[in-house]
ZAKOL-897879 format. One record per residue (C-alpha): z, x, y. Coordinates in steps of 0.001 Angstrom, whole numbers, plus 500000, padded with zeros to 6 digits. Last residue first. Layout:
REM residues N
<zz Z; xx X; yy Y>
...
This chain:
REM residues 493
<zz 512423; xx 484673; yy 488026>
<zz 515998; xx 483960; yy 488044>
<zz 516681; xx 487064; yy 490819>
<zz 513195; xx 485340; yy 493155>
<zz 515163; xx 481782; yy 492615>
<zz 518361; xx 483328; yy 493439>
<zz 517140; xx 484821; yy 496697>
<zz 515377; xx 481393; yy 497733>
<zz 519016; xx 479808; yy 497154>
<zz 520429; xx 482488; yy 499395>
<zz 517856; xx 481820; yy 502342>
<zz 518542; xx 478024; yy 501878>
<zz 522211; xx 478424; yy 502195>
<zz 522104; xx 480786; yy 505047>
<zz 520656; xx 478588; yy 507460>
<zz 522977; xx 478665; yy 510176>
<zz 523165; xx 482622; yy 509730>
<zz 519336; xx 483004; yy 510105>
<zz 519465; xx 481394; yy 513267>
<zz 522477; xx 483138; yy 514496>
<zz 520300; xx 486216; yy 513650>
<zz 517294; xx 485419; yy 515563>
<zz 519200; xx 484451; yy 518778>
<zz 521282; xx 488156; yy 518495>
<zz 517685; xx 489605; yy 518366>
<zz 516861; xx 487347; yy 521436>
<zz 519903; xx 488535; yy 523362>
<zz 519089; xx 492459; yy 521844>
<zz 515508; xx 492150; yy 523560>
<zz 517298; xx 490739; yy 527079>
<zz 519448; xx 493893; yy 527214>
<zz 516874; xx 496237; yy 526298>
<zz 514281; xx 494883; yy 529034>
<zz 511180; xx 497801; yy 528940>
<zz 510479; xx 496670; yy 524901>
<zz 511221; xx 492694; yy 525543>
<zz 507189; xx 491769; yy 526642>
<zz 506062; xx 493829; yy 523410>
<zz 508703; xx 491833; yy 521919>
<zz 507921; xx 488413; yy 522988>
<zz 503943; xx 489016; yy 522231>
<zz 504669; xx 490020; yy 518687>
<zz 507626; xx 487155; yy 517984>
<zz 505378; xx 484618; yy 518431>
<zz 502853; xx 486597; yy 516149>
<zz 505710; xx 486557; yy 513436>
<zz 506763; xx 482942; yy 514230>
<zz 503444; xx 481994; yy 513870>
<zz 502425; xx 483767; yy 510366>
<zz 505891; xx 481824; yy 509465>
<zz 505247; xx 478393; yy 509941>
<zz 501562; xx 478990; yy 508105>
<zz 503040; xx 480716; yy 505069>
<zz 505655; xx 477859; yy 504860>
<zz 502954; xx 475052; yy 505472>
<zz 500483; xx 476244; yy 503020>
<zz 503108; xx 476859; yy 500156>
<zz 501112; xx 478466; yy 497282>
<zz 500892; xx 478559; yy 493717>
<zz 499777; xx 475342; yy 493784>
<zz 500230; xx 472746; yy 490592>
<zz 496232; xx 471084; yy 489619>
<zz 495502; xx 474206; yy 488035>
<zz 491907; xx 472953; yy 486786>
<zz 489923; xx 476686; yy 486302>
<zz 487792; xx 475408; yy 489175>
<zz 490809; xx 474554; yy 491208>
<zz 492833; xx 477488; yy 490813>
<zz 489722; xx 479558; yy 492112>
<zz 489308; xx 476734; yy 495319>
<zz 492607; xx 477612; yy 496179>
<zz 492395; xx 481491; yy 495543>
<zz 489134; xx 481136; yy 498296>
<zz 491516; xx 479359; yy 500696>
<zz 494326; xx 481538; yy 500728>
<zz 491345; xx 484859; yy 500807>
<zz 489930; xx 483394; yy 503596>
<zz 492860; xx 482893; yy 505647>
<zz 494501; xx 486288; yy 504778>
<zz 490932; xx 488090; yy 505986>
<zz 491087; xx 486636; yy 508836>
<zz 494763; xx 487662; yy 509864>
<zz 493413; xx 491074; yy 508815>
<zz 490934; xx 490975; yy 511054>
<zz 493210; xx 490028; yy 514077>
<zz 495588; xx 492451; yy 513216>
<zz 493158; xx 494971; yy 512974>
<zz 491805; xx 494323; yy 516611>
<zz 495503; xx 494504; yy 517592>
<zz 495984; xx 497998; yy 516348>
<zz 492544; xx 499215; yy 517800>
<zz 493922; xx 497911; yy 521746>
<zz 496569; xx 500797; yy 521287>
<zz 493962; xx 503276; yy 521277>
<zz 492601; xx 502964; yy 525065>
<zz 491924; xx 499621; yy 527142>
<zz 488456; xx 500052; yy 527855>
<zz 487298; xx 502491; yy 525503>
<zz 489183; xx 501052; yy 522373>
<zz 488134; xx 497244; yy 523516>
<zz 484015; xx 497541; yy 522517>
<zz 483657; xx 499816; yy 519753>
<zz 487171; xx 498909; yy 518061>
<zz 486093; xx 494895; yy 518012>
<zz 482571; xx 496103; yy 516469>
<zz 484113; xx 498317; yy 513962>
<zz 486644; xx 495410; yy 513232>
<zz 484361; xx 492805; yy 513173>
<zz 482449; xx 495298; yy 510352>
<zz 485449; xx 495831; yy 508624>
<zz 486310; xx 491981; yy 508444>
<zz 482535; xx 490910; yy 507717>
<zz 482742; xx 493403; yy 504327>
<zz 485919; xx 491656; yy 503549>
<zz 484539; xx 488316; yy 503843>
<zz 481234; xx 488542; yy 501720>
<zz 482774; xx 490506; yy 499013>
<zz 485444; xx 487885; yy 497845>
<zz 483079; xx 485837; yy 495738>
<zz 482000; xx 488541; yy 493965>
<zz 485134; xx 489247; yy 492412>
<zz 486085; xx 486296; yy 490739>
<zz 487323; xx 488026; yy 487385>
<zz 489694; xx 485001; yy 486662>
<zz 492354; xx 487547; yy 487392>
<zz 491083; xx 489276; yy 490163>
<zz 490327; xx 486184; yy 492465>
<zz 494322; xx 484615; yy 491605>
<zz 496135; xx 488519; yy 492822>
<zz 493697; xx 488161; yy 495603>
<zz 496222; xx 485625; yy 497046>
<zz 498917; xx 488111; yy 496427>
<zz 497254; xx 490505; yy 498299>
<zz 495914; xx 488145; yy 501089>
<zz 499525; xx 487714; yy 501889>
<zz 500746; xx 491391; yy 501987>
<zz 497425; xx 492360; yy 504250>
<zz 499010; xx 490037; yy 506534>
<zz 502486; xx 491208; yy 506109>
<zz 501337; xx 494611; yy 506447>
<zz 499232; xx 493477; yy 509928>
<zz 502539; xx 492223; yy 511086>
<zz 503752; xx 496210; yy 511267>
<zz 500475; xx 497406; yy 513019>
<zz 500724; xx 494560; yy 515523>
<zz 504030; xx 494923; yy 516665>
<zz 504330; xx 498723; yy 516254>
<zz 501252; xx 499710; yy 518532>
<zz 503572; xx 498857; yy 521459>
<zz 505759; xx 501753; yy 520266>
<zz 503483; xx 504500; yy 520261>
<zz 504028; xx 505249; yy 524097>
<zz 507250; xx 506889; yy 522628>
<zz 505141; xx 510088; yy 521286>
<zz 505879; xx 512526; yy 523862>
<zz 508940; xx 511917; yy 523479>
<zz 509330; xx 513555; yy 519501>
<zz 508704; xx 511466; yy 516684>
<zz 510766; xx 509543; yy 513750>
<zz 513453; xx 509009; yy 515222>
<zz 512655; xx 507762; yy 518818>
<zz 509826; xx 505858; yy 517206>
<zz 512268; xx 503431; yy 515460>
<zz 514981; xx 502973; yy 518543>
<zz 511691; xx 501788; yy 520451>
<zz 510394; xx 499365; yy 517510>
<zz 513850; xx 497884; yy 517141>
<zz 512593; xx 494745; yy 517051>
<zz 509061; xx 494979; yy 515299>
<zz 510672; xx 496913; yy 512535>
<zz 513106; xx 493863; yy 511944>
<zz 510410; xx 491652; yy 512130>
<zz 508240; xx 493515; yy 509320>
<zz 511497; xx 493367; yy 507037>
<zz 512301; xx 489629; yy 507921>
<zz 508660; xx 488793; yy 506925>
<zz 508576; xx 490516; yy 503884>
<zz 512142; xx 488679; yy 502721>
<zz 510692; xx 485042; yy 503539>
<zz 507545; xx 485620; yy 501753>
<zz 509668; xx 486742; yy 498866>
<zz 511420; xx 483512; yy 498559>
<zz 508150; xx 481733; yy 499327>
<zz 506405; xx 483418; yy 496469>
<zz 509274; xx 482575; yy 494407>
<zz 509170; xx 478887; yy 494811>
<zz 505356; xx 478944; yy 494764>
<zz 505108; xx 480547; yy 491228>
<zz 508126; xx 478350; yy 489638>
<zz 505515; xx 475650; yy 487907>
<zz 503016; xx 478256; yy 487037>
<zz 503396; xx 477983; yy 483518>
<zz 499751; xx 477879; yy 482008>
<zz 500115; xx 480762; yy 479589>
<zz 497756; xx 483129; yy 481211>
<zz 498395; xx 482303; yy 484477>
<zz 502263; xx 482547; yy 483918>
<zz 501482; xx 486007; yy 482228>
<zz 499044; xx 487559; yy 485014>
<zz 501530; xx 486087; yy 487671>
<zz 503736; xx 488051; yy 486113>
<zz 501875; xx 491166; yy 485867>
<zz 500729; xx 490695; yy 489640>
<zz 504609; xx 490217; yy 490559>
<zz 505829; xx 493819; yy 490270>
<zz 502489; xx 495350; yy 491442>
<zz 502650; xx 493368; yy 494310>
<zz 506421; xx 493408; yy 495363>
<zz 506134; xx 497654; yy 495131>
<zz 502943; xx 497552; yy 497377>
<zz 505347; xx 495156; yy 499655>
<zz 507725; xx 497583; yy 499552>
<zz 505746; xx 500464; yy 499954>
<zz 503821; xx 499021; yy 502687>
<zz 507113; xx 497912; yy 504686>
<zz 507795; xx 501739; yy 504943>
<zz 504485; xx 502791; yy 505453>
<zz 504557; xx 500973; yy 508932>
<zz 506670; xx 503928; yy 510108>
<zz 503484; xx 506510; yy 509248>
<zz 501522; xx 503778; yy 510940>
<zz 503339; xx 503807; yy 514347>
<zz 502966; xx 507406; yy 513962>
<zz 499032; xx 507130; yy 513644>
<zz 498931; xx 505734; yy 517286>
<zz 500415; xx 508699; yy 518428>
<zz 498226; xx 511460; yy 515903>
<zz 495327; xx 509722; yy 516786>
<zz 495665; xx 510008; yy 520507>
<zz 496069; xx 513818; yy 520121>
<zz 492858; xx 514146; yy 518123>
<zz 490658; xx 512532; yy 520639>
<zz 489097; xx 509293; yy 523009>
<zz 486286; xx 508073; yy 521828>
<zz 486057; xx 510072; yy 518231>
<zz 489631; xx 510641; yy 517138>
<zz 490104; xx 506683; yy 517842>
<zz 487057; xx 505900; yy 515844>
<zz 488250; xx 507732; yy 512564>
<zz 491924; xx 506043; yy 513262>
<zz 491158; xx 502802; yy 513604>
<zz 488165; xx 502375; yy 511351>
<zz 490883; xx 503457; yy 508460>
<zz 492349; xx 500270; yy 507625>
<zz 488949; xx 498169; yy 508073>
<zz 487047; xx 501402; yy 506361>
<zz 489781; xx 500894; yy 503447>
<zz 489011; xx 497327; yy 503054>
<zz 485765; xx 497133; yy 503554>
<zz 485329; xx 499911; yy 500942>
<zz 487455; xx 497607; yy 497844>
<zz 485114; xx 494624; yy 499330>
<zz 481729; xx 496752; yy 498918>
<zz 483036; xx 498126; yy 495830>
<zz 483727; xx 495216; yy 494322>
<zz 480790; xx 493423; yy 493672>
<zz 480581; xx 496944; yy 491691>
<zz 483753; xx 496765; yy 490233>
<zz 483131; xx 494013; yy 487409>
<zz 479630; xx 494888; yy 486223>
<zz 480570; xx 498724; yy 486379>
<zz 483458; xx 498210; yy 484474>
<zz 481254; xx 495820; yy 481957>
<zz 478474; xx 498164; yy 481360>
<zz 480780; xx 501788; yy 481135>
<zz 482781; xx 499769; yy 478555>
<zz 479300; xx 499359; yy 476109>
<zz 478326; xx 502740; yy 476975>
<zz 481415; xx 503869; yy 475334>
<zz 481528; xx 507601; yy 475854>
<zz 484025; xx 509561; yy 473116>
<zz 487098; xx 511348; yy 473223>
<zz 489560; xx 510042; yy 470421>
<zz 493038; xx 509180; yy 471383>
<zz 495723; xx 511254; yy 470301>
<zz 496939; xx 512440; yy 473746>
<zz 494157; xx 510392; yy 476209>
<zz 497168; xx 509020; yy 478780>
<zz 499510; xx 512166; yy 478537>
<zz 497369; xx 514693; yy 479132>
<zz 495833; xx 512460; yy 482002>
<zz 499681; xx 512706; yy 483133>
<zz 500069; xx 516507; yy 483490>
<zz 496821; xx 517255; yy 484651>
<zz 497173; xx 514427; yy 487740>
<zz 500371; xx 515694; yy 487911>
<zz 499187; xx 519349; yy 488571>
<zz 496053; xx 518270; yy 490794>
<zz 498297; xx 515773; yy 493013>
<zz 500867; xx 518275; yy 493866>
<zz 498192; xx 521166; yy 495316>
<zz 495703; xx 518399; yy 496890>
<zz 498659; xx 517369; yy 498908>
<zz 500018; xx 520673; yy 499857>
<zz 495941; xx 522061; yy 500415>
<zz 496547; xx 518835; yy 502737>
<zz 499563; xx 520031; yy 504896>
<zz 498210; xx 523577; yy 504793>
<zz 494755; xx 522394; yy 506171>
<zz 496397; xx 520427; yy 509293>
<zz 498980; xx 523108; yy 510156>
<zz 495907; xx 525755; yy 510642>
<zz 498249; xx 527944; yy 512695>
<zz 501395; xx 528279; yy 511256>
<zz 499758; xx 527762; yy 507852>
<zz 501525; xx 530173; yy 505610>
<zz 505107; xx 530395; yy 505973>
<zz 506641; xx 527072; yy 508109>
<zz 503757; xx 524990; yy 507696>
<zz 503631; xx 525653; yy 503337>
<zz 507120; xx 525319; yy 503378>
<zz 507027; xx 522215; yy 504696>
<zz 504271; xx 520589; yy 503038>
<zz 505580; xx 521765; yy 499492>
<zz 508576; xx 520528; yy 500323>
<zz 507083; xx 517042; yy 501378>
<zz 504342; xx 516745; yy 498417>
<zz 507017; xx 517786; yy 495186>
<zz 509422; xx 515025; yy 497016>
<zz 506839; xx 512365; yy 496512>
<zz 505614; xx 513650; yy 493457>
<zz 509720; xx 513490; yy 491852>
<zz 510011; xx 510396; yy 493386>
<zz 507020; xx 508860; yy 491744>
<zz 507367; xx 510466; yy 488772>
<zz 511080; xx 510025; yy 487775>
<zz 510745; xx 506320; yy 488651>
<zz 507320; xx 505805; yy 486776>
<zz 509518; xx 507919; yy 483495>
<zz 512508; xx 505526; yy 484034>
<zz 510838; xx 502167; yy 484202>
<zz 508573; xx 501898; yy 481245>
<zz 508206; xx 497845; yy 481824>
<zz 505290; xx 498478; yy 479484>
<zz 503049; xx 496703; yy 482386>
<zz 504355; xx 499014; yy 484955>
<zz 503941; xx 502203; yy 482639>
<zz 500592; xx 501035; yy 482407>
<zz 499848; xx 500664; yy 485717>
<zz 501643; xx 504213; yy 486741>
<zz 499282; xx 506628; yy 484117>
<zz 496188; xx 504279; yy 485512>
<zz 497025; xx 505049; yy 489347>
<zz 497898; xx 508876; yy 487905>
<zz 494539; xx 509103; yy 486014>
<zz 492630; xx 507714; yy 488806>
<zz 493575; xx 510310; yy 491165>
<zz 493168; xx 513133; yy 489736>
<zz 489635; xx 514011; yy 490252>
<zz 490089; xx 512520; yy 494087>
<zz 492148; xx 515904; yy 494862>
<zz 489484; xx 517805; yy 493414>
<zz 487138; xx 515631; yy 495883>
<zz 488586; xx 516354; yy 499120>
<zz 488508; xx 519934; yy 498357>
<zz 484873; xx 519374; yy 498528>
<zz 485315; xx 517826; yy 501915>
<zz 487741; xx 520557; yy 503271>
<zz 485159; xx 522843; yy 502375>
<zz 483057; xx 520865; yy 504525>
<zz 484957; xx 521241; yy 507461>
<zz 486123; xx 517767; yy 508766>
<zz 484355; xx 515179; yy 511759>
<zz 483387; xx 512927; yy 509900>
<zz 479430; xx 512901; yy 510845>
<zz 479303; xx 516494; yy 511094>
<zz 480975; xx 517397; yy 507472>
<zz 478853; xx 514781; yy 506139>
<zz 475462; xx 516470; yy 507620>
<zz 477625; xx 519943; yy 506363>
<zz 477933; xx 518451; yy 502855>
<zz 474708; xx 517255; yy 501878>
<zz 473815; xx 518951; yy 498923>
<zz 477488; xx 519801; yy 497379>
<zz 478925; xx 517107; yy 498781>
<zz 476997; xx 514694; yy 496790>
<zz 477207; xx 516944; yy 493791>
<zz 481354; xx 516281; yy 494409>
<zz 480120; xx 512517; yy 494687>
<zz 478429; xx 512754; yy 491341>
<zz 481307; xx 514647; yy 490252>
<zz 483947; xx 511901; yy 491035>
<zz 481755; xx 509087; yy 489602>
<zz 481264; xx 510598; yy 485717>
<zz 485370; xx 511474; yy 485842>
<zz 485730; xx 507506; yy 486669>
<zz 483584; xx 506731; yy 484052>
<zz 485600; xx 509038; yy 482035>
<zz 488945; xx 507497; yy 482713>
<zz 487225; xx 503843; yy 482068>
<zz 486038; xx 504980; yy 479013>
<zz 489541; xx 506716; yy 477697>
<zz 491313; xx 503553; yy 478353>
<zz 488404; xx 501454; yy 476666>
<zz 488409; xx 503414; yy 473563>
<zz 492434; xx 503028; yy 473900>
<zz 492729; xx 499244; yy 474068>
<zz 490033; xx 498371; yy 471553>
<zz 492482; xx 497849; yy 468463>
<zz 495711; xx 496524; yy 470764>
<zz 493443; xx 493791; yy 471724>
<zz 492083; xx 493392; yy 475240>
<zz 493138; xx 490676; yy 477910>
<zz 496410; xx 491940; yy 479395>
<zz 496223; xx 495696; yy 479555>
<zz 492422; xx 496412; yy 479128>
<zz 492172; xx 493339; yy 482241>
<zz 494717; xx 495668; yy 484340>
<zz 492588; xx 498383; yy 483736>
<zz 489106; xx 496662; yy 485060>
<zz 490975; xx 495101; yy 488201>
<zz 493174; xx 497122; yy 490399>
<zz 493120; xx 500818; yy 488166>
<zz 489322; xx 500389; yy 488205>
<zz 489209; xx 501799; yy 491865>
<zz 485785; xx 502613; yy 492023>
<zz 486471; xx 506470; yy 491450>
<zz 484252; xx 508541; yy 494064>
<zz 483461; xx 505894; yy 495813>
<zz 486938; xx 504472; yy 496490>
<zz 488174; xx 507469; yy 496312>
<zz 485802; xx 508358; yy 499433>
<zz 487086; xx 505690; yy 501909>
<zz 491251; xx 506714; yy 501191>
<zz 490505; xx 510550; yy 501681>
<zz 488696; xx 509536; yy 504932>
<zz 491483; xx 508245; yy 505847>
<zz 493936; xx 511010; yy 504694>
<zz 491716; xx 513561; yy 506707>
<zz 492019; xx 511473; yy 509492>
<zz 495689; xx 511483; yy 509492>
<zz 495568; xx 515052; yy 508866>
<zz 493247; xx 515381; yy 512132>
<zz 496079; xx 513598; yy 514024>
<zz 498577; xx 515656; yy 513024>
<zz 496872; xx 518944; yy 514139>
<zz 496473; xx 517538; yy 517379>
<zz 499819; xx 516249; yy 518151>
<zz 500983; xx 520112; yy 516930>
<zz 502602; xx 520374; yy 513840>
<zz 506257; xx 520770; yy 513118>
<zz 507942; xx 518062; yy 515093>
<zz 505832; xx 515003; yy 514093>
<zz 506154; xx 516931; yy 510297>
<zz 510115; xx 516597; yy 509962>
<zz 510101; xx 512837; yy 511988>
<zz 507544; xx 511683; yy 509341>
<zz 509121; xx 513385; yy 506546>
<zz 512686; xx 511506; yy 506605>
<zz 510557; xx 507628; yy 506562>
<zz 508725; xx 508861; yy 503735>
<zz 511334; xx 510530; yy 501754>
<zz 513365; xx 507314; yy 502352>
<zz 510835; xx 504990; yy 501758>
<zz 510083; xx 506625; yy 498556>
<zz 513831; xx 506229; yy 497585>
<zz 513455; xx 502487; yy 498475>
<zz 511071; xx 502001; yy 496529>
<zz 512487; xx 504130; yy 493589>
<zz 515408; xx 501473; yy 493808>
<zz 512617; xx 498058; yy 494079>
<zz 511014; xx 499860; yy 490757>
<zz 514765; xx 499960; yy 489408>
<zz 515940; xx 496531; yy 489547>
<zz 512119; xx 495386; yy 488676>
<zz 512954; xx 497329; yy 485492>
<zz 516048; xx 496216; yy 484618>
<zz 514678; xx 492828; yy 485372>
<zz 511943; xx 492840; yy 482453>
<zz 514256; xx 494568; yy 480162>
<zz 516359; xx 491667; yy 480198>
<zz 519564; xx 492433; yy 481732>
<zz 522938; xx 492686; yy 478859>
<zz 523380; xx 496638; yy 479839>
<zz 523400; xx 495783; yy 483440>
<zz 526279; xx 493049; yy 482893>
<zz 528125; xx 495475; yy 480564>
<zz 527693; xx 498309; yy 483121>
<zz 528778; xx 496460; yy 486186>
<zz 532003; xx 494711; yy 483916>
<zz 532626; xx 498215; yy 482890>
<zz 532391; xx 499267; yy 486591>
<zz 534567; xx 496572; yy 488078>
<zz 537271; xx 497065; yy 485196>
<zz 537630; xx 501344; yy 486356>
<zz 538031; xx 500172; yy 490020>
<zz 540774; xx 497576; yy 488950>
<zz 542438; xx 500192; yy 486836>
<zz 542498; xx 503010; yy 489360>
<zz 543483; xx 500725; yy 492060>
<zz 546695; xx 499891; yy 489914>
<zz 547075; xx 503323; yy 489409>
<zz 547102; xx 504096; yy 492812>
């Protein structure tokens, strides 16, 4: 025993001398991957806890409520966290960092009430044409007050490689939002389950939001910069429409869904979403770890290793989404009751639609630094409006689960333009090295849909669906050695 004792007591000095001697850079992606995986935790535990507490209904106007949520931030904020903030981080000097902090938050302040006013005027035509009460709608927008100074609050800690407060944070909110939820259904909104599981949300992110905007303008001087109102706005408004694309092209679903065919098939095809937030918040988490670093090799011209380690983690998104795609039926028995298990041939195409959306991320990564945002409008604003048409046409003919392919097949658009738009970006500003490996992203967007059609084919045949998963893995076994050196390239990097 003693002998154990000692061994076990070596290990963990050698584990806390090796940890202790990490660059602070890898410390922190160590622990932004570890709060990832806590979130997906909390997020994979709640779905099953609030499938069985509200009615199918009731869940599905949440959903709805949290896409419409998305659309109007958007508005009501412009995002500047994505491309305006990030340029005050990496571009400004340390002298004209905080006027244009405290500009950007104010702009964004500025934005929020003119929608609120919005609201205020028009808010039972809007109520009618969404579908939510309108003092849900101006609740909306307290929740939307608050949003910009946590996104900034969490980009900056990113960037200052401030690990342990964004960790504490993030779980800490995420947590704060599902207890709050539950005991909020269980004592006060047994009825109304949808508007106690958003007065929840609103609840937690008011009180950060106040806690961490406190934080951001402490000891900076309050004052309205028209000049850094001028450029924001000249930056994010080509970006609006593309930023609102977006969300309408991953919210279409769901609005249109409620409004063809009802609530109750919202809430089932939003399930196989709630599941597909797991892969989001890792590849969110890959995204906002690599942008800064793509920033810096940009930046300094040393983009030799970029397309070494983008096809490391290209590899490691795509096994994730697979694996979800595989055990798609064992997934949605978790997380919902029966009456949800129809759900499962969304999964497919909802879950390869995040690795999609993961690839034109990182390709948009390229667009956003060299401030190239107007040439990305055109394509996103065609992808929401394919995808409106797509939805109008297929959702009443072959019910909701046709809306998760139409998405697929927009985002799969969207990834193509975007690869060849960052191309011709790298090109212009003469990097003659690519970032990106065509053929590897290309080999393995078909395997993925390959797999999509086999699995959806495999979901009534368990025994044949565990052969093929068996195949996969032998596969990945024999070629081990080039997985593992991808692995160490992405650790080294």
């Amino acid at each position: 025993m003693r002998i154990g004792t000692g061994m076990l007591e070596i290990k963990k000095y050698n584990f806390m001398y090796a940890y202790k001697k990490l660059p602070i850079q890898m410390k922190a992606s160590l622990w932004f991957v570890l709060s990832t995986v806590l979130l997906k935790g909390i997020s994979f535990i709640t779905v099953p806890i609030f499938t069985r507490l509200m009615d199918a209904d009731q869940y599905g106007i949440y959903n709805v409520y949290l896409t419409w949520c998305e659309i109007f931030t958007v508005v009501g904020t412009f995002g500047f966290e994505s491309c305006a903030y990030m340029c005050v981080l990496t571009k400004f000097n340390i002298k004209d960092r905080d006027e244009a902090e405290s500009s950007l938050l104010e702009l964004a302040f500025f934005l929020t009430t003119s929608l609120l006013l919005v609201f205020w005027v028009a808010g039972n035509q809007i109520s009618k044409w969404i579908g939510l009460p309108k003092n849900i709608i101006m609740l909306m927008c307290v929740q939307i007050y608050f949003i910009p100074a946590v996104n900034f609050w969490s980009v900056k800690n990113r960037f200052q490689y401030k690990y342990k407060s964004l960790v504490f944070v993030s779980i800490s909110m995420a947590v704060a939002n599902a207890v709050l939820g539950i005991l909020f259904l269980k004592n006060f909104f047994v009825r109304n389950q949808a508007i106690g599981r958003i007065f929840s949300i609103i609840i937690v992110q008011a009180v950060y939001g106040i806690a961490l905007l406190n934080i951001l303008l402490k000891e900076k001087k309050i004052s309205i910069s028209i000049k850094y109102w001028k450029w924001a706005l000249k930056l994010h408004l080509p970006l609006l429409p593309h930023t609102l694309s977006l969300k309408i092209l991953a919210g279409a679903d769901k609005i249109m869904i409620n409004t063809l065919i009802g609530a109750t098939a919202t809430a089932l095809y939003s399930v196989s979403y709630s599941v597909a937030v797991v892969v989001n918040l890792i590849k969110t988490s890959i995204i906002d770890a690599i942008r800064p670093w793509i920033y810096t090799c940009l930046r300094d011209n040393k983009t030799d290793n970029v397309k070494n380690v983008m096809n490391g983690l290209l590899v490691f998104v795509s096994a994730l989404t697979l694996v979800f795609v595989a055990f798609a039926p064992e997934v949605i028995k978790i997380v919902a009751p029966i009456n949800y298990y129809e759900a499962i041939y969304c999964m497919p195409p909802v879950m390869i639609s995040s690795f999609f959306t993961f690839l034109y991320s990182t390709f948009s990564i390229i667009e956003m630094y060299y401030e190239e945002t107007k040439k990305v409008m055109v394509a996103s604003i065609s992808a929401a409006i394919l995808n409106v048409i797509l939805n109008a046409f297929l959702i009443p003919r072959y019910g909701y689960i046709a809306a998760a392919f139409t998405t697929l097949i927009c985002y799969i658009f969207l990834a193509v333009f975007h690869f060849f738009m960052a191309e011709k970006v790298l090109r212009q500003h003469n990097i003659s090295i690519g970032l990106f490996d065509g053929k590897m992203i290309t080999g393995i967007s078909l395997f993925l849909l390959i797999s999509l059609g086999t699995f959806e084919y495999l979901y009534t045949k368990i025994i044949m669906r565990y052969i093929f998963i068996i195949v996969i893995l032998l596969i990945i076994f024999v070629k081990r050695k080039y997985f593992i050196n991808l692995l160490k390239i992405i650790r080294k990097k």
